[in-house]
DRENGU-755636 format. One record per residue (C-alpha): chain; residue number from 1; x, y, z. Coordinates in steps of 0.2 Angstrom, whole numbers, m for minus. Example, Ala and Ser with C-alpha at 12.3 -4.5 7.8 and 13.67 -1.06 7.14 Angstrom:
// residues 2
lovex A	tornu 1	xx 62	yy m22	zz 39
lovex A	tornu 2	xx 68	yy m5	zz 36
//
This chain:
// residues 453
lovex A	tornu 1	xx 103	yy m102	zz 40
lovex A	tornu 2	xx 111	yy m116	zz 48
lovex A	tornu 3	xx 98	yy m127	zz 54
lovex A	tornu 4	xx 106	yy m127	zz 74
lovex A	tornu 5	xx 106	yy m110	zz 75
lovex A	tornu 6	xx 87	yy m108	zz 68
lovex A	tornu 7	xx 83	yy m119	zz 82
lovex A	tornu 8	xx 91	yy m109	zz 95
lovex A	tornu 9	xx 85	yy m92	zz 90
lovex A	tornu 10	xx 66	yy m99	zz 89
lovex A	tornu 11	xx 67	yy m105	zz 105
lovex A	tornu 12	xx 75	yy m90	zz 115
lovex A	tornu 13	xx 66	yy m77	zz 103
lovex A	tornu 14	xx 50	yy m87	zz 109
lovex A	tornu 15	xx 53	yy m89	zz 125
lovex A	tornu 16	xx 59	yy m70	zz 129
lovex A	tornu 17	xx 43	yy m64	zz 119
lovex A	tornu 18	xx 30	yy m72	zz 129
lovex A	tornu 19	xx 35	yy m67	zz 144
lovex A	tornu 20	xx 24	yy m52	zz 151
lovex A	tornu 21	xx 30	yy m36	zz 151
lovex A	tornu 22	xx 32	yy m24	zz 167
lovex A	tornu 23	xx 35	yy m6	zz 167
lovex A	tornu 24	xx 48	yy 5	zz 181
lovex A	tornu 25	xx 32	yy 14	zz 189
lovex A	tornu 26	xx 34	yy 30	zz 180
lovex A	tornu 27	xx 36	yy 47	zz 187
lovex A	tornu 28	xx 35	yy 62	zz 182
lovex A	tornu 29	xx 50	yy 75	zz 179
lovex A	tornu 30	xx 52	yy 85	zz 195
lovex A	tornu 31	xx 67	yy 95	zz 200
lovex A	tornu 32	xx 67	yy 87	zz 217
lovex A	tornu 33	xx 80	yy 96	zz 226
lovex A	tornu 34	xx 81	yy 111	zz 213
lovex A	tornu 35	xx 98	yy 102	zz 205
lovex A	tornu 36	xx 91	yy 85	zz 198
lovex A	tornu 37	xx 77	yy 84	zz 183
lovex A	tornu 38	xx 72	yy 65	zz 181
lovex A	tornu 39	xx 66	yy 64	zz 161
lovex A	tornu 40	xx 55	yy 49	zz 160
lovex A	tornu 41	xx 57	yy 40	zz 141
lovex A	tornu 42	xx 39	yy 27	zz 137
lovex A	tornu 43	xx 46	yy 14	zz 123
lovex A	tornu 44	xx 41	yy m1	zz 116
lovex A	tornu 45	xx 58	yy m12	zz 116
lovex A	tornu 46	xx 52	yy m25	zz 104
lovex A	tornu 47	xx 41	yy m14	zz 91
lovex A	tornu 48	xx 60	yy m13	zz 83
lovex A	tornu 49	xx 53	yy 4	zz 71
lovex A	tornu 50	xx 55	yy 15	zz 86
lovex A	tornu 51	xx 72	yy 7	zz 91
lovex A	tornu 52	xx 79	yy 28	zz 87
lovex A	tornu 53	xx 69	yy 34	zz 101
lovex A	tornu 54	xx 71	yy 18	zz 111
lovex A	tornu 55	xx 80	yy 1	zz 111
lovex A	tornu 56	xx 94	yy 6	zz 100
lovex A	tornu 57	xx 94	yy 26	zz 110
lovex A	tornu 58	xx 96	yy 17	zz 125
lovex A	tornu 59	xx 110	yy 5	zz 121
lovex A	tornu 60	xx 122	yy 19	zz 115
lovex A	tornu 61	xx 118	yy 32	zz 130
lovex A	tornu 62	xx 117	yy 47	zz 117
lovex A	tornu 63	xx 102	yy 55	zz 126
lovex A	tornu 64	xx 113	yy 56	zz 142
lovex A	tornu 65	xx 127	yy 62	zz 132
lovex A	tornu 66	xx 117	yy 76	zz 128
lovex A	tornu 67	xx 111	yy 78	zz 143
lovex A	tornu 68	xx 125	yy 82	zz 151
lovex A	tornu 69	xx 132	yy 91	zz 138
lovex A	tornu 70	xx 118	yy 106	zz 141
lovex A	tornu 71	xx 129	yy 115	zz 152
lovex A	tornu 72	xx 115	yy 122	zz 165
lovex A	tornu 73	xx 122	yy 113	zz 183
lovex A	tornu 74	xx 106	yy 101	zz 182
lovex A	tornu 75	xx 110	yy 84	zz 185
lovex A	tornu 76	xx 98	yy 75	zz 171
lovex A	tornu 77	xx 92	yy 56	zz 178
lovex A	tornu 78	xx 83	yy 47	zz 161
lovex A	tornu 79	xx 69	yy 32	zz 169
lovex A	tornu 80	xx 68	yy 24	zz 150
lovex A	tornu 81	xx 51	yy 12	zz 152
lovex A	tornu 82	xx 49	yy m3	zz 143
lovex A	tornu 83	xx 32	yy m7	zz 137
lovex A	tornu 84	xx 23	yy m20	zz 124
lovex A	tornu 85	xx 11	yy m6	zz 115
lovex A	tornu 86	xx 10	yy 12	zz 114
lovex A	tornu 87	xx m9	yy 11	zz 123
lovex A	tornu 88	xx 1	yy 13	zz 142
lovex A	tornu 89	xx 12	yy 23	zz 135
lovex A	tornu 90	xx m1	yy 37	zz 130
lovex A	tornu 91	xx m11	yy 32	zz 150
lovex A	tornu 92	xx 5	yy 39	zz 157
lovex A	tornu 93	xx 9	yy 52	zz 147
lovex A	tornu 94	xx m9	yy 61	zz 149
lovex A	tornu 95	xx m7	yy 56	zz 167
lovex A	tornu 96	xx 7	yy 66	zz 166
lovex A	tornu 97	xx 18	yy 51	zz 172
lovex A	tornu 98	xx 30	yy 52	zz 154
lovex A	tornu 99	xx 38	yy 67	zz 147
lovex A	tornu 100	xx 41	yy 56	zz 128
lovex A	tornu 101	xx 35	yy 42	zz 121
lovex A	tornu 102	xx 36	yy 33	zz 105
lovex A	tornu 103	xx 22	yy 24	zz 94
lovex A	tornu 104	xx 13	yy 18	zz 78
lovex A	tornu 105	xx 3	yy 30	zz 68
lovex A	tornu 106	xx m14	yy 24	zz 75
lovex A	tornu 107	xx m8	yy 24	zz 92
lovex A	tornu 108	xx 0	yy 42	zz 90
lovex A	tornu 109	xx m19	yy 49	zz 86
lovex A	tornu 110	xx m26	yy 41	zz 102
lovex A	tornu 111	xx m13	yy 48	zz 112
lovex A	tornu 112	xx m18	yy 66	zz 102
lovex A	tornu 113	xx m37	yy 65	zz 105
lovex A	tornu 114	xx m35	yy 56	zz 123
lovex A	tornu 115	xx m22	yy 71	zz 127
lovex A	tornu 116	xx m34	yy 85	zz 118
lovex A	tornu 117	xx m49	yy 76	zz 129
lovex A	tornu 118	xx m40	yy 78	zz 146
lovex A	tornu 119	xx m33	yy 94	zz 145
lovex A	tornu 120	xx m15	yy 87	zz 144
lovex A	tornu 121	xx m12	yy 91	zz 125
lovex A	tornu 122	xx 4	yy 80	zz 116
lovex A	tornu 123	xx 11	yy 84	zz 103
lovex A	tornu 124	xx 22	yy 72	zz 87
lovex A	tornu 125	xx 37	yy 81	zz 87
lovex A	tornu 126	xx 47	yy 67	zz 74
lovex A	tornu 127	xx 47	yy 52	zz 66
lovex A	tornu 128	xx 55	yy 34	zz 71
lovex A	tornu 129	xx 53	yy 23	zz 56
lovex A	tornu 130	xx 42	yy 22	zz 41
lovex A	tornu 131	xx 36	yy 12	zz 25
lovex A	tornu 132	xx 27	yy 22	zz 10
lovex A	tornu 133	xx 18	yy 12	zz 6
lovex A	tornu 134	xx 13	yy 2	zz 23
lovex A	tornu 135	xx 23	yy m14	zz 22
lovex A	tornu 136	xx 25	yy m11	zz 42
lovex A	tornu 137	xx 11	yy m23	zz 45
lovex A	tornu 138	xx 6	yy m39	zz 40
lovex A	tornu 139	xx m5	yy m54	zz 40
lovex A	tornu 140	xx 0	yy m71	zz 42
lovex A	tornu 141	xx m8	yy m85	zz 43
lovex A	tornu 142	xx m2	yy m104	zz 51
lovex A	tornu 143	xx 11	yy m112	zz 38
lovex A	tornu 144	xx 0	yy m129	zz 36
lovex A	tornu 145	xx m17	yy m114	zz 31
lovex A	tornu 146	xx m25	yy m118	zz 16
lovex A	tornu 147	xx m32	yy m99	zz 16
lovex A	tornu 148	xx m25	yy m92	zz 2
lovex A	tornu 149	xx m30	yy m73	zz 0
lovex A	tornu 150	xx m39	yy m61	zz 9
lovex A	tornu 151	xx m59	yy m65	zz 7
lovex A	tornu 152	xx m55	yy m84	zz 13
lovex A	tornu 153	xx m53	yy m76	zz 31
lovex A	tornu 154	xx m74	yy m76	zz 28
lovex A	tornu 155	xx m81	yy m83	zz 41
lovex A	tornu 156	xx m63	yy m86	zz 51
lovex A	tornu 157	xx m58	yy m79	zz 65
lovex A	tornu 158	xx m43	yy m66	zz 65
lovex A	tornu 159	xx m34	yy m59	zz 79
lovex A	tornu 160	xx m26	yy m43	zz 80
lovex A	tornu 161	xx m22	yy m27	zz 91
lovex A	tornu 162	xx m39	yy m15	zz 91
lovex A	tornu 163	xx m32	yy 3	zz 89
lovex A	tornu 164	xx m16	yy m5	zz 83
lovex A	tornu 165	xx m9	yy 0	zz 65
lovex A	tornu 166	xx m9	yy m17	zz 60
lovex A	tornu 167	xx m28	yy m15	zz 67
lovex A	tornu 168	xx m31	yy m3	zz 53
lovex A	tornu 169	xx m24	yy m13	zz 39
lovex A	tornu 170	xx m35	yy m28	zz 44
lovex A	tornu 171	xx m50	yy m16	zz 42
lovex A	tornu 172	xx m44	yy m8	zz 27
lovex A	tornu 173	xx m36	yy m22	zz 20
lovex A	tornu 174	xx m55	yy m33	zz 24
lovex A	tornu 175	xx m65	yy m18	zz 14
lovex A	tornu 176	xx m54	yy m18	zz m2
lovex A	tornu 177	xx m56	yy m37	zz m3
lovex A	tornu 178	xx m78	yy m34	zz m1
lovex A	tornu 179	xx m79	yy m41	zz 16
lovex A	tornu 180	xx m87	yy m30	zz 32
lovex A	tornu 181	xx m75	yy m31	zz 46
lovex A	tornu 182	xx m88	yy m30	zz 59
lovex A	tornu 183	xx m97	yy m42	zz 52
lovex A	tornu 184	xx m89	yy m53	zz 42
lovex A	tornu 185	xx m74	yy m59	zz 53
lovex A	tornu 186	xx m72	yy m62	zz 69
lovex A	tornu 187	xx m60	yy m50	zz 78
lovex A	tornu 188	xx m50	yy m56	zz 93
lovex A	tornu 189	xx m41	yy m42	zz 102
lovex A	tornu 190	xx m27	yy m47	zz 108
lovex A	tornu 191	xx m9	yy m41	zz 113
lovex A	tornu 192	xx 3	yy m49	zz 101
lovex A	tornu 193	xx 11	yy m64	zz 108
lovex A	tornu 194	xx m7	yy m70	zz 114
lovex A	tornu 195	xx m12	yy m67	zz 94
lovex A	tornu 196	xx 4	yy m79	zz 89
lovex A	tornu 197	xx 1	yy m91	zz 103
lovex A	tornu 198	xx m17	yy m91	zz 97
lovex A	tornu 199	xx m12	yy m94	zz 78
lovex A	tornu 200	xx 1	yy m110	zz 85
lovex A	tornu 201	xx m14	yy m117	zz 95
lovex A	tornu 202	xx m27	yy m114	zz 81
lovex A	tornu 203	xx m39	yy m105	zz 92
lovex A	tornu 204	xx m36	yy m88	zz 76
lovex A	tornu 205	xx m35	yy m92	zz 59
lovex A	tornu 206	xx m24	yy m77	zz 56
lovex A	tornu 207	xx m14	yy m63	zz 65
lovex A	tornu 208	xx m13	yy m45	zz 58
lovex A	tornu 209	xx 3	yy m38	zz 69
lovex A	tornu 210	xx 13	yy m24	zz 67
lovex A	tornu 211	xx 33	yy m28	zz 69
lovex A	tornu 212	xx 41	yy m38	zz 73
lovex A	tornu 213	xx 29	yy m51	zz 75
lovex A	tornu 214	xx 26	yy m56	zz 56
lovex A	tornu 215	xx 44	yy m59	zz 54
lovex A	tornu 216	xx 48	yy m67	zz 68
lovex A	tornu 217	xx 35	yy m80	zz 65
lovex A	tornu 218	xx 38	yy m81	zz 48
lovex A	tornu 219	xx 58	yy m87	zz 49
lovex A	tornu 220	xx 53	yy m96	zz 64
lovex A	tornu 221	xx 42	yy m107	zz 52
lovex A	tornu 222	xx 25	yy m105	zz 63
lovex A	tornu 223	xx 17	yy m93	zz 50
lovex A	tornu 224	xx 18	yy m89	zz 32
lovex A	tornu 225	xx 13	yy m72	zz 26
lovex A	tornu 226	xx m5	yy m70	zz 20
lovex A	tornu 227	xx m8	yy m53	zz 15
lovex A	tornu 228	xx 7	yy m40	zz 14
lovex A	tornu 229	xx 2	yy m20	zz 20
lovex A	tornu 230	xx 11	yy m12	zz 6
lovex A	tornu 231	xx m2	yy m18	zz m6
lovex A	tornu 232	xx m13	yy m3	zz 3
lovex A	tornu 233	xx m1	yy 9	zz m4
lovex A	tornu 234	xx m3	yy 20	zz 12
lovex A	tornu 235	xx 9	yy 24	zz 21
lovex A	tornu 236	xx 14	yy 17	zz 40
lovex A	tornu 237	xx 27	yy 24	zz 53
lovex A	tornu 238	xx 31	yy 27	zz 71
lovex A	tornu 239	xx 34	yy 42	zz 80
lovex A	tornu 240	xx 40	yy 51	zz 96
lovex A	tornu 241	xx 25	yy 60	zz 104
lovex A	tornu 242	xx 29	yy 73	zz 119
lovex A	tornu 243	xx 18	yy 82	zz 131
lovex A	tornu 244	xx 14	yy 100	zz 127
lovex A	tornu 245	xx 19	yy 108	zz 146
lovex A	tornu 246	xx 36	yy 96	zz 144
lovex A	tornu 247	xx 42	yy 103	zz 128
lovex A	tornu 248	xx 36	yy 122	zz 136
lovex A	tornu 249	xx 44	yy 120	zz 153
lovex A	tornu 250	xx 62	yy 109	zz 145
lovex A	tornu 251	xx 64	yy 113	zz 127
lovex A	tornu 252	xx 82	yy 111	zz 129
lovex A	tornu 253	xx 78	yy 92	zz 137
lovex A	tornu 254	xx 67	yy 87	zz 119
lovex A	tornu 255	xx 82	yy 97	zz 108
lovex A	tornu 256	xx 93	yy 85	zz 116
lovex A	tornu 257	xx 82	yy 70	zz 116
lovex A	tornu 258	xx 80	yy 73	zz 96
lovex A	tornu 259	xx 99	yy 77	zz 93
lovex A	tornu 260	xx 102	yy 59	zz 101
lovex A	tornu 261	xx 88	yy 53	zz 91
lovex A	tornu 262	xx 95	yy 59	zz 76
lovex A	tornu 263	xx 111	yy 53	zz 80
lovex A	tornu 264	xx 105	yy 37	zz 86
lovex A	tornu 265	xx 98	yy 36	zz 67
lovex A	tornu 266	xx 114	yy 41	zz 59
lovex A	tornu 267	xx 121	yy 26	zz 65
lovex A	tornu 268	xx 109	yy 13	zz 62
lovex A	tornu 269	xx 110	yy 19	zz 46
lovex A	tornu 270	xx 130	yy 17	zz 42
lovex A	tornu 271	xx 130	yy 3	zz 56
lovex A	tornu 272	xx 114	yy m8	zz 51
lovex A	tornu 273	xx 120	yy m25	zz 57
lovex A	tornu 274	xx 129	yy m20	zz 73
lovex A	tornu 275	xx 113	yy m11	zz 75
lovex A	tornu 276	xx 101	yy m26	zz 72
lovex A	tornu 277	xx 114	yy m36	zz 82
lovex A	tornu 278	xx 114	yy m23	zz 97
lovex A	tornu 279	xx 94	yy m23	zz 97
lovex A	tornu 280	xx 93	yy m43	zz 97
lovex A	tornu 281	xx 103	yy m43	zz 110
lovex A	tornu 282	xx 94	yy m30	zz 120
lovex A	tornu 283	xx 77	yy m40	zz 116
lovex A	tornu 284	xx 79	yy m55	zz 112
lovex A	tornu 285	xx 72	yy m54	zz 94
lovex A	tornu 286	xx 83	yy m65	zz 82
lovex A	tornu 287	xx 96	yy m53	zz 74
lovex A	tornu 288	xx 91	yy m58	zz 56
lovex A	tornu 289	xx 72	yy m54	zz 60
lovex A	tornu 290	xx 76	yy m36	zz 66
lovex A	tornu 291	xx 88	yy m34	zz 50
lovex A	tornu 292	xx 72	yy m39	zz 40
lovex A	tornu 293	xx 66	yy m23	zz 46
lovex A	tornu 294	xx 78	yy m10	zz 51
lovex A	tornu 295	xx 92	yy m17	zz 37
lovex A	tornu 296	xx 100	yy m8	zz 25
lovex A	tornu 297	xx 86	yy m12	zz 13
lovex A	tornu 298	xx 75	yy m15	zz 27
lovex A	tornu 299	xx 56	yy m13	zz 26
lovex A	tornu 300	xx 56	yy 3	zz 38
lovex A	tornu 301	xx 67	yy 17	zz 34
lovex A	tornu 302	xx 72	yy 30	zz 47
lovex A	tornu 303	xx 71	yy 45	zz 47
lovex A	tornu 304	xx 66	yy 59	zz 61
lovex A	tornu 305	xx 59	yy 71	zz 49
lovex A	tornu 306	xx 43	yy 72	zz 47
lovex A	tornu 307	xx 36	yy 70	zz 31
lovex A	tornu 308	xx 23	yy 78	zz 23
lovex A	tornu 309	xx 16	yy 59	zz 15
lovex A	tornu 310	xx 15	yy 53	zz 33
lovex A	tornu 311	xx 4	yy 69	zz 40
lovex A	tornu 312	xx m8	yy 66	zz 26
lovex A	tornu 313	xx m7	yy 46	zz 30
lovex A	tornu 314	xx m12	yy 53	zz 49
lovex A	tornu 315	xx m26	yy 63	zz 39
lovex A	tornu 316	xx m33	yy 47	zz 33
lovex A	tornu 317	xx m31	yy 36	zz 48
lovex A	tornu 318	xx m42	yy 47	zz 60
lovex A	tornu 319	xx m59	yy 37	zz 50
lovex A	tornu 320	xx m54	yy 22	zz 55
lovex A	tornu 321	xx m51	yy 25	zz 72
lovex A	tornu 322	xx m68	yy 37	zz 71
lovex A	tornu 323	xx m78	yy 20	zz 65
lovex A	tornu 324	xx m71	yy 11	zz 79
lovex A	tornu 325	xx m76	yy 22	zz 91
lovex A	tornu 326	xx m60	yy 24	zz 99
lovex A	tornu 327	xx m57	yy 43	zz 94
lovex A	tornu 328	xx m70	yy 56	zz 89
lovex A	tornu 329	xx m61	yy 71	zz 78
lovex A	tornu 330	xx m44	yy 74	zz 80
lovex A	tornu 331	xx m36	yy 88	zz 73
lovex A	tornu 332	xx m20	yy 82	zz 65
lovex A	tornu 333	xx m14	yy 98	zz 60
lovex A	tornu 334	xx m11	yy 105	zz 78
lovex A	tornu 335	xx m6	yy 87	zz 83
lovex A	tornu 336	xx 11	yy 87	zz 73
lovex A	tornu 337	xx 23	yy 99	zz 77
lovex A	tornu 338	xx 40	yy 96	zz 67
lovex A	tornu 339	xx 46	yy 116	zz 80
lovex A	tornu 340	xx 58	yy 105	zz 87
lovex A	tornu 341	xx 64	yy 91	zz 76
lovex A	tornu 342	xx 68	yy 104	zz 64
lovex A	tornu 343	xx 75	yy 116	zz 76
lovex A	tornu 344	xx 87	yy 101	zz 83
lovex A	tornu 345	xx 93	yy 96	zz 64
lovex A	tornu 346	xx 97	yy 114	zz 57
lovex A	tornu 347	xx 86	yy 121	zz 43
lovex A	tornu 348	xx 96	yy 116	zz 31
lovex A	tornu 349	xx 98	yy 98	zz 36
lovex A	tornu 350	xx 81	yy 96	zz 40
lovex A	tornu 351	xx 75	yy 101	zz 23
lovex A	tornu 352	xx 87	yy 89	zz 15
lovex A	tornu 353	xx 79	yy 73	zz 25
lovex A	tornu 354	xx 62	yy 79	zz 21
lovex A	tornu 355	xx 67	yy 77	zz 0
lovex A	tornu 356	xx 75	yy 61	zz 3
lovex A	tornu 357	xx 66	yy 45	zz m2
lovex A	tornu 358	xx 69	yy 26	zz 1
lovex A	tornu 359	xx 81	yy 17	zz m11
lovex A	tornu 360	xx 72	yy 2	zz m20
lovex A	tornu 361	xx 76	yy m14	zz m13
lovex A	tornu 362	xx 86	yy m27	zz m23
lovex A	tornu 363	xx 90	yy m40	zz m12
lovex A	tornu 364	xx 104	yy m43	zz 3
lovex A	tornu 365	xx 112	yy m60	zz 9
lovex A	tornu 366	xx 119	yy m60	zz 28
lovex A	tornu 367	xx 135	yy m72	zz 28
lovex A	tornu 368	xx 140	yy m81	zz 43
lovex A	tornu 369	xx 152	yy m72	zz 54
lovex A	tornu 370	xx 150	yy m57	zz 44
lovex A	tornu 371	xx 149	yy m39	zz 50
lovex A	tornu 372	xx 142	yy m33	zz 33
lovex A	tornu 373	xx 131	yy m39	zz 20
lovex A	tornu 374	xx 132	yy m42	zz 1
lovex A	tornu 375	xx 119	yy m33	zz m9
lovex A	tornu 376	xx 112	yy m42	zz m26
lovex A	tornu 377	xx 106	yy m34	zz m43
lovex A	tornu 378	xx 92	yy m45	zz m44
lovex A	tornu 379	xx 84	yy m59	zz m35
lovex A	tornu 380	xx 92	yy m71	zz m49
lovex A	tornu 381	xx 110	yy m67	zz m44
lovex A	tornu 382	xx 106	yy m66	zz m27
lovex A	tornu 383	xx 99	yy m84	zz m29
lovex A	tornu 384	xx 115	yy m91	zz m38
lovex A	tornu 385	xx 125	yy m85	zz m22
lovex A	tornu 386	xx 115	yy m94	zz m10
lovex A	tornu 387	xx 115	yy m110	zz m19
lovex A	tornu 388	xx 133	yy m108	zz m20
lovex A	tornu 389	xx 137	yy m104	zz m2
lovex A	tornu 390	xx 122	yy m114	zz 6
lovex A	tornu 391	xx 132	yy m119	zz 23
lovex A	tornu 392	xx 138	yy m100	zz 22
lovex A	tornu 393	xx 124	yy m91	zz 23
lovex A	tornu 394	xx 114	yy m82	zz 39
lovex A	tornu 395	xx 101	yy m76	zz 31
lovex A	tornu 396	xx 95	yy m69	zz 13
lovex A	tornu 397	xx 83	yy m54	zz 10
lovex A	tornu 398	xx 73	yy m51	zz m8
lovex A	tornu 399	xx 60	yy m37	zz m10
lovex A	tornu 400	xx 43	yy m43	zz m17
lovex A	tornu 401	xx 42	yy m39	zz m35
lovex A	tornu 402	xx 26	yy m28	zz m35
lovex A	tornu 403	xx 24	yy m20	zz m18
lovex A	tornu 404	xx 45	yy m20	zz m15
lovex A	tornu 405	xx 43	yy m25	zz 5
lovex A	tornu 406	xx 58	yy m35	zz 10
lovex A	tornu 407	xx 56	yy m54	zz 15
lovex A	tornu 408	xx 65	yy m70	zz 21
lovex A	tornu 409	xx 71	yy m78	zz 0
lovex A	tornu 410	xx 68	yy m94	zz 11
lovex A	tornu 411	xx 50	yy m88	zz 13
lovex A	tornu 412	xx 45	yy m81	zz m2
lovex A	tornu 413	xx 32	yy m86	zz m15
lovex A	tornu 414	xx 45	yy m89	zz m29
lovex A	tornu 415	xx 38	yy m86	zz m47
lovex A	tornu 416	xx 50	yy m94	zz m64
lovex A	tornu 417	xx 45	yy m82	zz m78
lovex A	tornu 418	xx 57	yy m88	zz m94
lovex A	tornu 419	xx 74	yy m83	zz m85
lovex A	tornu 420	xx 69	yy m72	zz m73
lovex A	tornu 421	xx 65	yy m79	zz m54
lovex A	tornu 422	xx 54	yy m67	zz m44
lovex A	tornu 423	xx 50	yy m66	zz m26
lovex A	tornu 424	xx 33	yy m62	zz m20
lovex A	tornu 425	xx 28	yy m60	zz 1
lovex A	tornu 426	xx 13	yy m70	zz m3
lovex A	tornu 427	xx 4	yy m80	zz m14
lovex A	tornu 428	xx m11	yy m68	zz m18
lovex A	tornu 429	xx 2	yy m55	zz m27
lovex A	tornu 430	xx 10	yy m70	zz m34
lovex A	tornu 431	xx m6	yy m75	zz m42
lovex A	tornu 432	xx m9	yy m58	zz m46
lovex A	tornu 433	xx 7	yy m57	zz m56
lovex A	tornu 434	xx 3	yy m74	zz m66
lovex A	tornu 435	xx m13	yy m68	zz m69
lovex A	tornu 436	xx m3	yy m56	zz m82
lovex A	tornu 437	xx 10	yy m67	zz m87
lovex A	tornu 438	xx 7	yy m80	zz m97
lovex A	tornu 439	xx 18	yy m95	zz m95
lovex A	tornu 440	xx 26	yy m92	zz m78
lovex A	tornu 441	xx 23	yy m101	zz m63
lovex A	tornu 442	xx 26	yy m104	zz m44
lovex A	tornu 443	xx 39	yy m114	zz m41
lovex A	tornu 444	xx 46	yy m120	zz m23
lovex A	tornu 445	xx 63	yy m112	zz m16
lovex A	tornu 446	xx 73	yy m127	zz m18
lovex A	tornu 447	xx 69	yy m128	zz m37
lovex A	tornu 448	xx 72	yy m108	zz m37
lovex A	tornu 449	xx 90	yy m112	zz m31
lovex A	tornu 450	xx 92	yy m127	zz m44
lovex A	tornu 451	xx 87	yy m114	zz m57
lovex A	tornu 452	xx 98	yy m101	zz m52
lovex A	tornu 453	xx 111	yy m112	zz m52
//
């Protein structure tokens, strides 16, 4: 990326972050005078995996569409509330203030067991966007750190969302290294852009954040990755939660909400860069940070199906929240409810999403000016592009070589093994990888393209 650009984005992507978030002042969907429904959407605008049920929904007015499409003399009003995490989301949704919302997989189960708990039951009724194998959250740690892997952040103080998904990684991601989470780190909760202020003033060591925070640190050059959530091997998604007596009393309002969802997916999935270029402007997220993501390649894909590997993933995630003591029990199996999702697709297209499964990553560059992006065979042949077309290019993705998740080439840990030049999101799988490779090495970006080349 041209150095003036990578200046400007930082600093408005910056700027537009830190700035608090305030909700409309939800209400909830009445027929006022017998001929008008208001239908009250909770989002998160900048948590880009939901951007189907949210940002990217909301830009191309498909859920209106359908609205008024239905038929039934109602005039249909959408209030679409913006807000930084699913936690007020779920408050007004069991105070019966929002009809749908959308969230992460750890906030989804609070908004089940808080919905169960007060007698205003919610239900997930389809699926935003997901990673196999939990590459959605990531910690990072300042780019000057000398912390290295995982049991460095002994002792260190790390700052995350508590409830968060990428709350749930830390803890799982702490255990598998040996260390107590409790015990052996200091947790700060904090919302997101207090965490990656706190990482810039050095007041927390590390940050463990969902998207798009990681990224957008990372190609801003105030973080470098330190731990990548796809090494759990566990999946991590978003979803679209409704309130029971909604979906009961309006069930044609949720099929049109997921028709548009689907749609709104259809879309981002043959238009990716518009798509990332419509979300960064609604948000103010760097375009190339929410490609990272929501790309063709991209670490989420989206899908509204959901999933079997993603019910069982909810499955697993209710101990950690139950160790927290932010759930007690919650029954998954009553929670999800794919009625409507699959009513809304058709049968037979719904069973056809639920067989599909991610393509591998190989690697994408994003020229300048471009409206489309050139796919590589291998980081090696991507690399020999950049180097040729270094004032050309706006940004270049590469999939690390064991977990697949999708990072900046720029930001890479990049391994020289004989011929082959390998990517790795952080230096602990690139260690991992020398470990069994005898003769290779790290070597920096530059002296990546100088090989290439």
């Amino acid at each position: 990326m041209k150095p003036e650009r990578s200046a400007v984005l930082a600093t408005t992507a910056l700027a537009t972050l830190l700035l608090p978030l305030t909700a409309c002042g939800g209400t909830a969907s009445a027929d006022g005078d017998g001929s008008t429904v208001t239908v009250t959407v909770g989002y998160q605008s900048r948590t880009i995996n939901t951007v189907t049920a949210g940002t990217l929904l909301r830009s191309l007015g498909y859920f209106e569409k359908h609205l008024n499409a239905l038929g039934d003399g109602v005039t249909y009003k959408v209030d679409w509330q913006d807000y930084a995490t699913g936690a007020p989301i779920t408050a007004q949704m069991t105070a019966g203030k929002i009809d749908i919302g959308s969230m992460g997989d750890f906030p989804l189960l609070i908004n089940a067991a808080r919905g169960e708990r007060l007698g205003e039951p919610t239900h997930l009724v389809s699926v935003t966007g997901y990673n196999l194998r939990g590459g959605l959250n990531t910690i990072v740690t300042a780019p000057d750190s000398s912390l290295s892997s995982l049991k460095d952040l002994k002792g260190k103080k790390v700052s995350t969302s508590v409830g968060s998904a990428a709350d749930g990684t830390l803890v799982r991601a702490l255990q598998r290294a040996g260390l107590d989470p409790d015990k052996d780190v200091e947790k700060l909760n904090q919302q997101p852009a207090v965490g990656a202020s706190a990482l810039s003033s050095g007041s927390a060591d590390a940050l463990s954040q969902f998207v798009a925070w990681p990224g957008l640190l990372a190609q801003q050059g105030k973080a470098k990755a330190l731990y990548d959530g796809a090494q759990l091997n566990l999946p991590t998604f978003h979803g679209v939660a409704a309130r029971e007596d909604f979906a009961k009393k309006r069930p044609a309002v949720l099929d049109a909400f997921l028709k548009a969802q689907a749609q709104a997916t259809d879309y981002l999935n043959a238009h990716p860069v518009d798509a990332a270029e419509t979300v960064a402007e609604a948000t103010g997220l760097p375009a190339e940070t929410v490609y990272l993501y929501n790309g063709a390649q991209g670490i989420a894909t989206f899908d509204p199906a959901i999933k079997p590997q993603l019910v069982a993933a909810l499955k697993e995630d209710v101990s950690v929240l139950k160790d927290a003591k932010l759930t007690g029990d919650v029954d998954v199996d009553a929670f999800v409810d794919d009625r409507y999702v699959r009513k809304a697709l058709g049968p037979a297209q719904y069973a056809e999403r639920l067989s599909t499964t991610p393509p591998e990553p190989a690697g994408e560059v994003w020229p300048e000016g471009a409206r489309k992006t050139v796919s590589f065979t291998s980081p090696s042949a991507l690399l020999r592009h950049v180097a040729t077309h270094r004032d050309a290019v706006r940004a270049a993705y590469v999939p690390d070589t064991t977990t697949g998740t999708l990072w900046f080439a720029d930001r890479s840990v990049w391994v020289a093994d004989g011929d082959e030049l390998l990517p790795f999101v952080t230096p602990a799988t690139a260690e991992a990888y020398l470990a069994g490779h005898r003769g290779a090495r790290v070597v920096t970006y530059a002296e990546a393209l100088e090989r290439a080349s």
